[in-house]
C-alpha positions in Angstrom: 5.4 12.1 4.6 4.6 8.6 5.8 3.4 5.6 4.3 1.0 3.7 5.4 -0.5 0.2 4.5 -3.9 -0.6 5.2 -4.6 -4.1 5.1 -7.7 -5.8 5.4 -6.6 -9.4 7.2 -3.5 -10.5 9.5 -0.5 -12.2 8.1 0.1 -14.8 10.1 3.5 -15.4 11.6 6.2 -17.5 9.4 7.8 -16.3 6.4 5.6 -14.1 4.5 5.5 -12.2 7.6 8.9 -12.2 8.0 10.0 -10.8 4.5 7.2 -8.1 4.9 8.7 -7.0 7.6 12.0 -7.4 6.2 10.7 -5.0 3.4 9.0 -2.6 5.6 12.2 -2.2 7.6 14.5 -1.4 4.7 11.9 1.1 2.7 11.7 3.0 6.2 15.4 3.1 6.7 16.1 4.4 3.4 12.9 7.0 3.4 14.1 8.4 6.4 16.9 9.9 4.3 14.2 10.8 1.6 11.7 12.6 4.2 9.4 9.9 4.4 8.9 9.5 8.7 7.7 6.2 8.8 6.5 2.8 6.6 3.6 1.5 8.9 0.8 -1.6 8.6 -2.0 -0.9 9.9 -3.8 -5.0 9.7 -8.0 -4.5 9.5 -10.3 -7.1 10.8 -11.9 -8.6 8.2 -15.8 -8.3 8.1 -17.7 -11.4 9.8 -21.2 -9.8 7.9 -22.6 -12.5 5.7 -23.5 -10.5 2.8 -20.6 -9.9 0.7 -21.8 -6.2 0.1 -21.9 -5.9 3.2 -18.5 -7.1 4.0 -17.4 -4.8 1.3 -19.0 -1.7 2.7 -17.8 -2.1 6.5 -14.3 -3.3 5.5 -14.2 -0.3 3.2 -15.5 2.1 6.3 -12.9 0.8 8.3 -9.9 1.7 6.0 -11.7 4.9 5.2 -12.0 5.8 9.3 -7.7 5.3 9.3 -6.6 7.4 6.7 -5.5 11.0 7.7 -6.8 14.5 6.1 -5.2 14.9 3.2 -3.1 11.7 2.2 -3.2 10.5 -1.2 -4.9 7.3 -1.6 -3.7 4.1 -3.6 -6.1 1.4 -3.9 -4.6 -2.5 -5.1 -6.8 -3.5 -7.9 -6.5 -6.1 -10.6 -7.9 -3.2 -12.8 -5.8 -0.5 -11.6 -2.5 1.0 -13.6 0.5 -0.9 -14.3 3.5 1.7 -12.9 6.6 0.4 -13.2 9.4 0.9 -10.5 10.6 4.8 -11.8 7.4 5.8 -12.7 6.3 5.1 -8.7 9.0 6.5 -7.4 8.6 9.8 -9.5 4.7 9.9 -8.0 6.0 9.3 -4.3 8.5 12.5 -4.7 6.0 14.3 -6.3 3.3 13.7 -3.3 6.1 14.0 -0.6 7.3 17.2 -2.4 4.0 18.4 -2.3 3.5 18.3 1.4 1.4 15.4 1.5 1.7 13.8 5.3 0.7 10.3 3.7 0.0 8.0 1.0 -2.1 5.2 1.8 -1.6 2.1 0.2 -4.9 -0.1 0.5 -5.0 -4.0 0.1 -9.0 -5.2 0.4 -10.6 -8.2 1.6 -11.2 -11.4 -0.2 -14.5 -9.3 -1.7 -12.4 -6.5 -2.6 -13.5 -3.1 -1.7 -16.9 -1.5 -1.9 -16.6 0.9 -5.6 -17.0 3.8 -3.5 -13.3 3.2 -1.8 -11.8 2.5 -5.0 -13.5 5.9 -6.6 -12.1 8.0 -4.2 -9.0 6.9 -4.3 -6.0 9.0 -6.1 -4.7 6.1 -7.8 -5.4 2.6 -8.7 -2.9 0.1 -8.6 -2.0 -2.9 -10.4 0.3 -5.7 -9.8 -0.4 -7.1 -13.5 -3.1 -9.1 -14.7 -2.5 -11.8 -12.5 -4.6 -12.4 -9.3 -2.1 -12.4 -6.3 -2.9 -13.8 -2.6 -3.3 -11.0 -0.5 -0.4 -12.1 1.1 1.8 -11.7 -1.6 0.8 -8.4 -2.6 1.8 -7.2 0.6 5.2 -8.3 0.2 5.1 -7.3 -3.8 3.9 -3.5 -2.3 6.8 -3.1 0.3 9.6 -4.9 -2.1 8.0 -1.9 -4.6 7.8 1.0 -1.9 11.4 0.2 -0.8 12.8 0.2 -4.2 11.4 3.5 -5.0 12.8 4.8 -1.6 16.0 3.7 -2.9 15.1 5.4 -6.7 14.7 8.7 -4.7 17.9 8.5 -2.7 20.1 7.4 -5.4 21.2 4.0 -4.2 21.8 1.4 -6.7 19.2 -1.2 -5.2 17.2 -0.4 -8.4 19.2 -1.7 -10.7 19.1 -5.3 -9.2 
């Protein structure tokens, strides 16, 4: 299985960037020993449309057009589920064991994503309450995907 993040927007280079990748780089060391091929960013344009519906819909057509045939989806959303570290962990096993060949993590725009996007998706995700720069979230996701790489393979990173 592979995990993919789908981002609407760039991070720019400097030290968000730089722990992201940090992040990415240890949850796809540790997966490879888990049978998860590959943590990638895929970075989406974001929508120059005027209409914020209509920023919502094309943003929401790009990710759609990226993610493969039969990968779970995971849309962020302030309204989403609160999982903590185990409980995510447990659901990544559970879609890797299941032959899934991705899970798809989604991060919208500054509009967020069209309600059709976040109704297909298998799972909606929450980071808390709070409302997080996109940037942040990023980091928050990989920190969060590498720890539950770690869950699976019995390190002790967990703990920390």
């Amino acid at each position: 299985m592979r995990l993919l993040i789908a981002a609407i927007g760039r991070l720019k280079s400097g030290p968000e960037r730089d722990l992201a990748e940090r992040y990415r780089d240890l949850a796809a060391k540790t997966g490879r020993r888990i049978g998860i091929r590959g943590v990638e960013i895929v970075e989406i344009r974001e929508s120059r449309a005027q209409e914020t519906a209509r920023r919502m819909i094309e943003e929401s057509i790009a990710i759609a057009n990226i993610i493969p045939e039969g990968a779970m989806t995971i849309v962020l959303d302030e309204g989403g589920e609160n999982l903590d570290s185990a409980t995510m962990a447990v659901r990544l096993g559970t879609w890797r064991d299941a032959g899934r060949p991705a899970a798809v993590f989604v991060i919208g725009g500054a509009d967020g994503l069209a309600a059709e996007a976040k109704n297909r998706a298998t799972l909606r995700l929450a980071f808390g309450a709070a409302t997080w720069p996109h940037q942040l979230v990023r980091i928050m996701l990989l920190e969060q995907l590498y720890r539950a790489t770690t869950i699976l393979a019995g390190h002790p990173y967990h703990r920390a």
